[in-house]
Every structure is written in C-alpha cells, then in structure tokens.
C-alpha positions in Angstrom: -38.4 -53.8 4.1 -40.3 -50.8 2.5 -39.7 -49.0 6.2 -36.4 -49.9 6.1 -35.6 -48.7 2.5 -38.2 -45.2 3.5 -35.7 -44.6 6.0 -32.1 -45.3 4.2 -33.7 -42.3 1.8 -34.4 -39.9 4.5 -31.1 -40.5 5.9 -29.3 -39.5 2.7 -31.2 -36.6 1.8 -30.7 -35.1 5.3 -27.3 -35.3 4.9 -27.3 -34.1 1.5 -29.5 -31.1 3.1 -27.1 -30.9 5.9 -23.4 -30.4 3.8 -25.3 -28.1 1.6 -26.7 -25.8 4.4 -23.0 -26.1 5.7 -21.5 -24.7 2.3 -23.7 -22.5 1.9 -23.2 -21.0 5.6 -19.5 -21.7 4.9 -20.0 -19.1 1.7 -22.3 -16.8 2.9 -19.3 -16.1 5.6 -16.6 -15.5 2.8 -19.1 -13.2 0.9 -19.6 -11.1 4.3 -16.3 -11.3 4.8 -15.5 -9.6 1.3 -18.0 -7.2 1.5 -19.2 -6.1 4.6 -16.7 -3.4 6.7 -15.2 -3.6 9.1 -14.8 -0.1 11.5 -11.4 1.3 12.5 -12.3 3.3 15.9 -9.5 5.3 16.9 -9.4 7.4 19.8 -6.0 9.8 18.9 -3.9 9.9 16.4 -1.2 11.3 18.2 2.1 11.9 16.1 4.0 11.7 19.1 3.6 8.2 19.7 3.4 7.4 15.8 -0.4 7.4 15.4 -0.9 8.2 11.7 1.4 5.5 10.6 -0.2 3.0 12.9 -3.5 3.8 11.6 -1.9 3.5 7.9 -0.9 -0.1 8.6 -3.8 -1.4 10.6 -5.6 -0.4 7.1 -2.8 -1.9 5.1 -3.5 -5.0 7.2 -7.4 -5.4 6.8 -7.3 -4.7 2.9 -4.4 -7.6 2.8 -6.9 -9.9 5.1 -9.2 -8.8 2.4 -11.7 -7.0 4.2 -13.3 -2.9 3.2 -12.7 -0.8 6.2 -14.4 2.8 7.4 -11.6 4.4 9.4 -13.5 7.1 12.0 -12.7 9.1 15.1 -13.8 8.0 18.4 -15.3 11.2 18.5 -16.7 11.2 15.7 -19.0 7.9 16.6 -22.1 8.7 17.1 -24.7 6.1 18.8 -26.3 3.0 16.8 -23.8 3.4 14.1 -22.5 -0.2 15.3 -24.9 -2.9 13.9 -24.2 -6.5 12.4 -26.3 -5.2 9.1 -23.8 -2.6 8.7 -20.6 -3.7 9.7 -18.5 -7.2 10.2 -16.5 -6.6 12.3 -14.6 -3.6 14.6 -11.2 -2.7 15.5 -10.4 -0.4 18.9 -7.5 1.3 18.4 -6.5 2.8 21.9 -3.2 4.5 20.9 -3.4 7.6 23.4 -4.7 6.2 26.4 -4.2 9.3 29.2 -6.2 11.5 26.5 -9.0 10.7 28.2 -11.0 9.7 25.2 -14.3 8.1 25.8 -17.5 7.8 23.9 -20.1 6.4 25.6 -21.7 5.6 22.9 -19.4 3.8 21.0 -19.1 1.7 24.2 -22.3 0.5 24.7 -22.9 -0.4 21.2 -19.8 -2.5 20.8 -20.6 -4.5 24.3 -24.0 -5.5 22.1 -22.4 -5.9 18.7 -22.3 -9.2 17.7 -19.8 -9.4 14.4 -15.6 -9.7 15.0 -14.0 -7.9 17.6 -10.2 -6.8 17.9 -9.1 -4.2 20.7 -5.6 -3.1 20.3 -3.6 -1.2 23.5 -5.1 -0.3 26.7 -8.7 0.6 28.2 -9.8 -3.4 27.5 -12.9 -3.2 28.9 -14.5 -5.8 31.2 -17.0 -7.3 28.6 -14.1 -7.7 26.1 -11.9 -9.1 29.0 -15.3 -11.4 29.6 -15.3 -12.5 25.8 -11.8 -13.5 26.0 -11.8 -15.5 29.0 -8.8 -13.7 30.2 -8.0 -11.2 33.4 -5.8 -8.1 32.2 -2.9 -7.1 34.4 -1.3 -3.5 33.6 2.6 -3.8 33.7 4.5 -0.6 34.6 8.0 0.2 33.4 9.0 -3.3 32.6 10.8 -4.7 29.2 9.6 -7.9 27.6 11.3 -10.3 25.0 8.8 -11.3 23.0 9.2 -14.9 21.1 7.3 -16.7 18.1 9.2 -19.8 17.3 12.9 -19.6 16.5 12.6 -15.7 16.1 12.2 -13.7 18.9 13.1 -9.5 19.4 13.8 -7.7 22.7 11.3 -4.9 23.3 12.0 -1.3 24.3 11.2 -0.2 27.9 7.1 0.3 28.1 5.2 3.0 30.5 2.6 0.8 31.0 1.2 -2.0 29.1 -1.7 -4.1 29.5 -1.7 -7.6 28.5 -3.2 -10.8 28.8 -2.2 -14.8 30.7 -0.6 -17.2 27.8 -3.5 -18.9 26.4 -2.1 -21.9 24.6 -4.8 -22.7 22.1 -5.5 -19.0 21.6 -2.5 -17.0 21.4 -0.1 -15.7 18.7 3.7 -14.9 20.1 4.7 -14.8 23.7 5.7 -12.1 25.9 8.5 -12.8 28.8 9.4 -10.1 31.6 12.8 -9.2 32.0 14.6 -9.1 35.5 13.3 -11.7 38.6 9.9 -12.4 37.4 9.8 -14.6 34.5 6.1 -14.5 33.8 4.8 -15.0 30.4 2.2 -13.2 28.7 0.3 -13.8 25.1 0.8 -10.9 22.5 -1.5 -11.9 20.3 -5.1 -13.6 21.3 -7.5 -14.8 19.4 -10.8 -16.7 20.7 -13.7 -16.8 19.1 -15.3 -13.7 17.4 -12.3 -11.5 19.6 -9.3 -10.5 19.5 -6.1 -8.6 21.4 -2.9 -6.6 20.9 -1.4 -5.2 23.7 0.0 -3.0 21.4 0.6 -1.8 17.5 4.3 -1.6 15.6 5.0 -0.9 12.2 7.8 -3.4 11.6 9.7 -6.4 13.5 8.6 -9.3 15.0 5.8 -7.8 16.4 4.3 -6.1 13.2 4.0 -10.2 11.6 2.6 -11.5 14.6 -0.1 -8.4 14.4 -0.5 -10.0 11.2 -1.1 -13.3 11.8 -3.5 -12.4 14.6 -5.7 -10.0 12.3 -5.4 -12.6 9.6 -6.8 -15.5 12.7 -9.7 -13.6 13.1 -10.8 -13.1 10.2 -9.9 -17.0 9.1 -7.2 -16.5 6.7 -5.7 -19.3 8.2 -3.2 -20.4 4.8 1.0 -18.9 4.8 3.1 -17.9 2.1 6.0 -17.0 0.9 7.2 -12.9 0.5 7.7 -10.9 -2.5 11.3 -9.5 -2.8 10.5 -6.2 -4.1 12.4 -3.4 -5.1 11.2 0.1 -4.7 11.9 3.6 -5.9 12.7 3.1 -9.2 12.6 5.8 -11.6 13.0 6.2 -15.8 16.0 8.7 -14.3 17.6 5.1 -11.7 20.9 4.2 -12.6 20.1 1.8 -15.7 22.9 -0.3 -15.2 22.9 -0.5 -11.8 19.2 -1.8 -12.1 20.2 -4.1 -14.7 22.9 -5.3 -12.5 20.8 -6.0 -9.8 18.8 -8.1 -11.4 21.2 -10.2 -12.9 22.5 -11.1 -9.6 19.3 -11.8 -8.1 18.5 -13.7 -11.3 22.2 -16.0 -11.1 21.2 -16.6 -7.4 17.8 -18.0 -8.3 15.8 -15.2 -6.7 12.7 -14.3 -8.2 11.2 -10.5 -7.8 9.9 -7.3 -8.1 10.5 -4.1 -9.2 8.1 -0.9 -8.2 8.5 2.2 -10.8 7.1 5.5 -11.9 7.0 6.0 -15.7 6.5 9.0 -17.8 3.6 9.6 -20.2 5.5 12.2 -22.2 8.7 12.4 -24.1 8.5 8.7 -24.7 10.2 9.3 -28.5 13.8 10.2 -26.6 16.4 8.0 -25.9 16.5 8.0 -22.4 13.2 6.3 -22.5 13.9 4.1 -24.8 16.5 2.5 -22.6 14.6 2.7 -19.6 12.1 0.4 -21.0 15.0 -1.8 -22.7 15.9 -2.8 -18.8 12.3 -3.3 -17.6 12.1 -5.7 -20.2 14.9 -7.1 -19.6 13.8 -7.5 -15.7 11.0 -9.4 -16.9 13.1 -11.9 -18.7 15.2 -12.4 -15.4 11.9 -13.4 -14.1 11.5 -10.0 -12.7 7.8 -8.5 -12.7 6.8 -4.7 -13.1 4.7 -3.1 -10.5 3.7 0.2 -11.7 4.2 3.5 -8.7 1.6 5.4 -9.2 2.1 9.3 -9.8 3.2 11.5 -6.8 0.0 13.7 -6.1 1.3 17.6 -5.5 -1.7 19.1 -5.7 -5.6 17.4 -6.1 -8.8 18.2 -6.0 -12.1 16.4 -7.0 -11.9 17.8 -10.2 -8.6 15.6 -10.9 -10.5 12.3 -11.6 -10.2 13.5 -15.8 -6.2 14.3 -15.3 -5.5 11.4 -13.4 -7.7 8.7 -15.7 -5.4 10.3 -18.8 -2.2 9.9 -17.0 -2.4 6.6 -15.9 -4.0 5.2 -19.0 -1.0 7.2 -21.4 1.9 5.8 -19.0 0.4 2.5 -19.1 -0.2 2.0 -23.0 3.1 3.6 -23.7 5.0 0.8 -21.7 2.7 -1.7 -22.7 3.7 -0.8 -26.7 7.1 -1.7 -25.9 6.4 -5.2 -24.1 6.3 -3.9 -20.8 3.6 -5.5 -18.7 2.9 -5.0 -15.5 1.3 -7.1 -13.3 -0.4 -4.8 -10.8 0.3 -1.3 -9.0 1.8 0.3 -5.8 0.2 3.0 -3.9 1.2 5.0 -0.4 -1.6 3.7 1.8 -4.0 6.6 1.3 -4.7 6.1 -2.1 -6.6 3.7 -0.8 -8.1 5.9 1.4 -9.1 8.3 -1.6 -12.4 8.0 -3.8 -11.0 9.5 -6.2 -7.5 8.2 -6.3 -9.1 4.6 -5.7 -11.6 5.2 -8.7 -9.2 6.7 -11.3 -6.4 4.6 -10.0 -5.8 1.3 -8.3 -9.4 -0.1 -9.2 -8.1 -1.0 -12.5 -5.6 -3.4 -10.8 -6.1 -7.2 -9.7 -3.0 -6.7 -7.4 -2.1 -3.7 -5.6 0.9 -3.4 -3.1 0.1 -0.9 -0.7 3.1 0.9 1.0 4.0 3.6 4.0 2.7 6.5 3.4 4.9 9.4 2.9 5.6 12.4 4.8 2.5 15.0 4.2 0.4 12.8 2.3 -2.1 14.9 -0.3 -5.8 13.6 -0.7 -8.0 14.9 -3.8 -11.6 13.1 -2.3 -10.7 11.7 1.5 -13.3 9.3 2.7 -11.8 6.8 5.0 -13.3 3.8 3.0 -10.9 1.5 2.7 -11.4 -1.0 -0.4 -10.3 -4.4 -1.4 -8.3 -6.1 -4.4 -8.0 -9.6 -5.4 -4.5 -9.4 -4.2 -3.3 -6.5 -1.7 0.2 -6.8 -1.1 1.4 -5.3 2.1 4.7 -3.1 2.0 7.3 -4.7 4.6 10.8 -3.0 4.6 13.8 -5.6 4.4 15.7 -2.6 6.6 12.7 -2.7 10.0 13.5 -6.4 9.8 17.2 -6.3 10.1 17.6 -3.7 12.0 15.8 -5.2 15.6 17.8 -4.9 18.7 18.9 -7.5 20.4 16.8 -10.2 18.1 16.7 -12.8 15.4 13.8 -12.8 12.6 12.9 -15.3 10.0 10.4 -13.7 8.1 9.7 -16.7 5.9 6.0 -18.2 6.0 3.9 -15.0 6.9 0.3 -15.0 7.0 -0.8 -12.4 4.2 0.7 -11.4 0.8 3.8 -9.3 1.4 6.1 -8.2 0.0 9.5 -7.3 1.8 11.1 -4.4 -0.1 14.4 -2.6 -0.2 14.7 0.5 -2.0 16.6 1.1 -5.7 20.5 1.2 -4.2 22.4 4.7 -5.5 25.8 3.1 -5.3 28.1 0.6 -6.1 28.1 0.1 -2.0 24.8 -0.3 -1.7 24.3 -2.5 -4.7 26.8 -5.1 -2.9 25.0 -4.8 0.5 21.4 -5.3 -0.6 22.4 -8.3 -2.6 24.5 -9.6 0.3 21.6 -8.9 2.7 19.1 -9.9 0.1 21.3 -13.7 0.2 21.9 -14.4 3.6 18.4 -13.9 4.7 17.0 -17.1 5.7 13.8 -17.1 3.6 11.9 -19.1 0.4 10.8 -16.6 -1.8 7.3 -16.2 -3.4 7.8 -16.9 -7.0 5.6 -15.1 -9.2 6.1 -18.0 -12.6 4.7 -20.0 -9.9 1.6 -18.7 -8.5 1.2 -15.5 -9.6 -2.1 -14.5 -11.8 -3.1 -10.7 -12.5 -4.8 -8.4 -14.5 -4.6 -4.6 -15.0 -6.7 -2.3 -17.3 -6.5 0.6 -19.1 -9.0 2.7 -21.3 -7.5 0.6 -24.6 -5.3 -2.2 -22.9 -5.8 -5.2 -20.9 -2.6 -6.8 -19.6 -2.6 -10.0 -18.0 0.1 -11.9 -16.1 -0.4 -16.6 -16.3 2.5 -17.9 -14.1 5.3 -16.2 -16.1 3.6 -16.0 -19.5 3.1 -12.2 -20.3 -0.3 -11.4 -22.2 -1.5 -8.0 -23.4 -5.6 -8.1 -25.1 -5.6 -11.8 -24.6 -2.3 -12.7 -26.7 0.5 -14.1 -24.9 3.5 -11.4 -25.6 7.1 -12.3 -25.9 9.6 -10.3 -24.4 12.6 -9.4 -26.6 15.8 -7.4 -26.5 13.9 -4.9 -28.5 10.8 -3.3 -28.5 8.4 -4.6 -31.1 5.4 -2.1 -30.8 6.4 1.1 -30.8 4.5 3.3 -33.6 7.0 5.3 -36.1 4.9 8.6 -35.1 4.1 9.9 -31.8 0.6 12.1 -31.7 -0.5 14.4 -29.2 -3.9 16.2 -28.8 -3.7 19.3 -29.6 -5.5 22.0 -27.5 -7.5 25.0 -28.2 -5.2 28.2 -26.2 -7.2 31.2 -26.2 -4.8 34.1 -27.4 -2.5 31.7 -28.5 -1.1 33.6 -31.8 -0.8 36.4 -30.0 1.6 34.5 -27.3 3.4 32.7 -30.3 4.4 36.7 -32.0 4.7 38.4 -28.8 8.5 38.3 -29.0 8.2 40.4 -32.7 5.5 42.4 -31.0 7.5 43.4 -28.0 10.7 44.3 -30.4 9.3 46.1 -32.4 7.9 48.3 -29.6 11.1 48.6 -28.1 12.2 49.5 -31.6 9.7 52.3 -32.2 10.0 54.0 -28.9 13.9 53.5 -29.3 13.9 55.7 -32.2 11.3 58.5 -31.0 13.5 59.0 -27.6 16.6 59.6 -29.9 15.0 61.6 -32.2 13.3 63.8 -29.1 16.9 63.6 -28.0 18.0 65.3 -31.2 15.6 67.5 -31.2 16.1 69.1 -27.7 19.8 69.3 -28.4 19.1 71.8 -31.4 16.8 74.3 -29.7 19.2 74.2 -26.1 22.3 75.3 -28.5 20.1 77.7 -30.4 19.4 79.4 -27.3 22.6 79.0 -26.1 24.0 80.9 -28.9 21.8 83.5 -28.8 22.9 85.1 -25.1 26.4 84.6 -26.2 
C-alpha cells in the first residue's frame, strides 16, 4: 500500500514537472521570438526589378509577425556573424540572381545555423533543398496561375523561376503551369525550422500568401480581420468630403480608419478648428485616428530635439480638443531610423507601417528593424483590385493589416471608393471590438478600451465641440541675436535712402550753379 501510494506521488509530480518544463519552453520561445533578430540578407537591391520596395515589405512583414530585424548586404556579411546567440532566425533574399553575388561566407555559416530559415527567389542551395525535403526544378519562360482557396490571380510571364513539388501538409498557395503541362507546384513551403518563396510581390494574391507563410514560420498561426483605412488626409482635405465619407461608411456599418498629418502651429485659426470638428466627428462614426507622422525634408542626428517637440505639440494640441488617436503611421523606414524610431513611433502601442515613398530621407539609418505591440501592415485596396485575370478575397489574413485607399479629391472618387469599399467581399476588423492602444507624449497619455476614448486615465467623451481648448495660446519665445536691429531695419534703411536722396540733389544743385557760372563767363 505505502509503495503503491510512493508511486501515485511520483507520478503526479512528474507530470506537474513535465507541463511546467513545457510552458516554460513554450515561453522561452515567444520571448526569443520577440526579442532576438532575425537577419535580412540581400544580395541586390536592384531598382530594375523593384528591389528597394521588396526589401521595404519583407521588413514590414517581420515587424507585423513581430519579430526585430537587421537588414544587411550580402556583401557586407562577414564570416561568424550568423550564430543562434545572436540571431533567430534568417531570411535570403535572392532578388538579382545573374549578379553573381556570392559570399562564401555567409554560406557556410547559414548551412550550420541552427535558428529559422526562409530563402526567397533563386540560388536555393542543396542543404536548404535537403532541410525541405524537396528537389527544385528551374522553369524557363512559363506563366503560372497561382490559387489559394476560392481566390486565385494569373501571373505575368517569368524568365526563370525556381520552385518546389506541392507538399500538402507543408505548403501555402499552389502554382499551376499554363499550356500542356498541368503540373502543380507549392508557392509557399513551410517545414519545420524552413521556409520558401519562389519569389517576392508587393501586392495581390501572392503578397498574402507571403504573409501567411512568414507568419507559419514564425507560429503566428491565429487570422483576422483587415483594417479599412483611409490615408492621406490632411488639416487642408476637403472637410466635407471627409465627413461624407464617413457617414456612408458609418450608415453601411463599416467600421475604420483614418491616417492624418496635423499641424503644431496656427492651431487658434479657423481652419483648424474645423479640421478637428470632423476628426471628432470620425470618431463618433466609430472611426479611429491614426496619426501620419511629419514628412522628413531634411534630417540629421541632431533632429532627435526638433522632432521630440513636434510630435509631442501636434499631439497635445489634438488631444485638447478630444482628438485621440490610437496609434501612428510611418513610411517603412522610419522604422528603419534610430532616430526617427526613438523620437517617433516608440511612443506608440500600434504603428501602421506603409510604402515607402519615392526618395525616402533618413536622419540616423541603421537597418534595425523594431517591434510594437501592434504593427499594422499597409495593404492598398487598389494592388488588390486591380489583378489581371483573377479573383481575391482578402478576408481572414494572417497579420494585422490594414487595407487602405487614399483620401478621394472628388465627388467621383468619393462614389467609387465607397462603391468599391461595399462590394468587397470581406468582414471588417472592428476596432470597438478588439482594439486596445496606447500612445504617449511628453505631458499626455492617450489610451484607446474597445471604443471608449481615454486621455491620462479618464474616459473622454467626444462632443460636437471641443471642450479643452485653453482661451490663450503661448509660445516660447526665443532669444534672436540682432533681433532689434532686424525689427527697425526698415526705418534704418529709409532713412538712408533719405539722407543720401537729399545730398545727390543738393550736389546736383550745386554743380548746376558753377557749370552756368562758367558758362556765362565765355559768353
């Protein structure tokens, strides 16, 4: 009997030891997951092909999974960089494959690295093929419908393209040949610690099944609903229009976003005054405020000071007049910035990263990637209805997104992004339903509870009006060497003109007399 009961214990404290060696394994990998890197090695970035922006949203995609990145030049690698201490996991991004870029190096340590592995485009080497339990075949000048459920997109014509057999268990999307041979293909595989893209795109079917692939291997393994979002809204937007919009969308049950850039000065005129009277009433259509950060022109790492002022000014100025927003948008470098990270988005829970534009300007570069309690990732509505030959459903995706569609400039437009807006086929996220944020500022915290508004911990009620807007509006005043002097100049300078007015007549005058003196005198 004693035995008997001697054993029974043994048996429960093993498996008490045994489910809490598996949660803490189980959180030991979330933790690495959150703060380890992972390293983006790309060999080109090739503008020709589209490089930069591919690089842009294979970053967007990894600070969405969640993950910090370190973007770096294949040559640029240099040997034992790659280590399990160090880094999580790597990504191969072969985007320029007859440049003949090839680090040794970099090769032999990833064939011993250990962490996650995703190769994307050609050169798949035979250990990766190996760890993938697949044989690559290179298809030349062939086009290939590819299919993932009830949506499905006819691809452009390819050089060349390497991919991989169907792997049921293991891959994301299909890939079918056009013509006589029928063969199928994966797009996306995913086994183990490993992963594949045959290739990279910025929008369409095969940009969400990139997606879900990335978000597989790193066991983000949940869906959800996009974020309508509407971008490029400025205090100088069509009011009305914006106000119409939102209306609709609110009448046809459609929750969303708005992105917008505010102003830190001139916030006593009118104009900004109504600006704010239609982001508030956004946000009691159920709308919610993502703040655009400001357009960089010109930074250095001395702008940390400007920026820190800016952002904090723009954001107490709306938040006096029941404005809250619930996180901020960013091109993809900012996050790609120390500086504009540290001054900037780090005082957001929730940051929707979007395209970067054209000539993007850095003030401290450093290719380190950083994470967010929520990173939304930037999907244009257009790239999704605009696929030839296809159908698309973009409805459960597999990491915060939002789809956006930019602030229409016409009636025209107002009617066909509403009318696009309805037809899609999709269950939007709803913020009153899930959403929870935070955002700071050097004497504000504002805070977002499933449709209830708070700003330093007090739930906030958003009226027609705005109920905490000072009667004086103060500015620092700063200390302008020669500063009198420039306030007088204009006396100054008249009165110069003046004098020297009246000494030209009067040697005018003067040089009359004595020429008709003299005059006279011959005569």
């Amino acid at each position: 009997m004693t035995r008997r009961f001697i054993g029974l214990v043994g048996l429960v404290v093993s498996l008490l030891l045994g489910v809490t060696f598996l949660n803490n394994a189980g959180a030991h990998a979330q933790s690495q997951i959150k703060t380890q890197r992972v390293l983006i090695v790309y060999d080109a970035r090739n503008p020709r092909a589209g490089g930069p922006a591919k690089i842009a949203t294979l970053q967007r995609l990894l600070a969405s999974v969640g993950v910090p990145t370190q973007t770096e030049a294949l040559t640029n690698y240099h040997a034992g960089q790659l280590t399990t201490q160090k880094y999580q996991g790597v990504v191969t991004l072969v985007d320029w494959p007859s440049g003949h870029g090839h680090n040794a190096a970099f090769t032999k340590d990833r064939d011993r690295f250990t962490g996650r592995q995703l190769h994307i485009g050609q050169n798949l080497s035979a250990a990766e093929a190996r760890h993938l339990h697949a044989t690559p075949k290179t298809r030349y000048h062939q086009q290939f419908t590819l299919r993932a459920g009830n949506s499905w997109q006819l691809l452009p014509f390819s050089e060349n393209l390497t991919v991989l057999p169907g792997q049921a268990d293991h891959q994301l999307g299909q890939l079918r040949a056009q013509g006589t041979d029928q063969t199928t293909y994966a797009y996306g595989t995913v086994r183990d610690r490993y992963g594949y893209l045959p290739y990279l795109a910025n929008d369409g079917l095969s940009l969400i099944l990139a997606m879900r692939t990335v978000a597989t291997l790193f066991h983000q393994t949940g869906t959800q609903h996009p974020l309508l979002t509407i971008t490029g809204v400025t205090p100088y937007s069509n009011l009305r229009r914006l106000r119409q919009l939102g209306q609709q969308l609110a009448a046809a049950n459609i929750p969303f976003a708005v992105s917008t850039t505010t102003v830190a000065n001139n916030t006593a005129l009118q104009g900004f005054s109504d600006f704010t009277r239609t982001l508030r009433a956004i946000e009691r259509d159920n709308g919610v405020i993502f703040l655009q950060t400001p357009t960089v022109h010109a930074a250095d790492t001395k702008s940390g000071n400007t920026l820190e002022q800016l952002m904090v000014a723009q954001l107490n100025q709306l938040g006096q007049r029941q404005v809250i927003p619930v996180g901020l948008s960013a091109p993809a470098y900012w996050n790609q910035d120390k500086l504009l990270r540290r001054h900037g988005l780090q005082r957001a829970s929730d940051v929707l990263l979007l395209p970067n534009p054209t000539g993007p300007v850095y003030a401290q570069r450093d290719n380190l990637g950083a994470t967010y309690e929520r990173t939304w990732f930037g999907l244009s509505l257009r790239s999704l209805q605009t696929q030839r030959d296809g159908q698309l459903t973009p409805d459960q995706l597999a990491l915060p997104t939002a789809i956006t569609t930019p602030m229409p400039t016409s009636a025209r437009q107002l009617t066909a992004t509403l009318r696009q807006v309805k037809a899609l086929p999709v269950t939007w996220y709803d913020p009153q339903q899930r959403l929870q944020t935070s955002l700071t500022s050097a004497s504000a915290t504002f805070a977002y509870r499933r449709g209830t508004y708070l700003l330093n911990g007090q739930a906030v009620t958003i009226g027609t009006d705005a109920a905490g807007v000072p009667r004086y509006h103060f500015t620092r005043k700063n200390r302008v060497v020669l500063g009198n002097y420039f306030k007088y100049q204009g006396w100054v300078l008249l009165i110069f003109f003046t004098v020297t007015t009246l000494v030209l007549i009067a040697f005018l005058v003067v040089g009359r007399r004595i020429y008709r003196r003299k005059f006279m005198r011959q005569k």
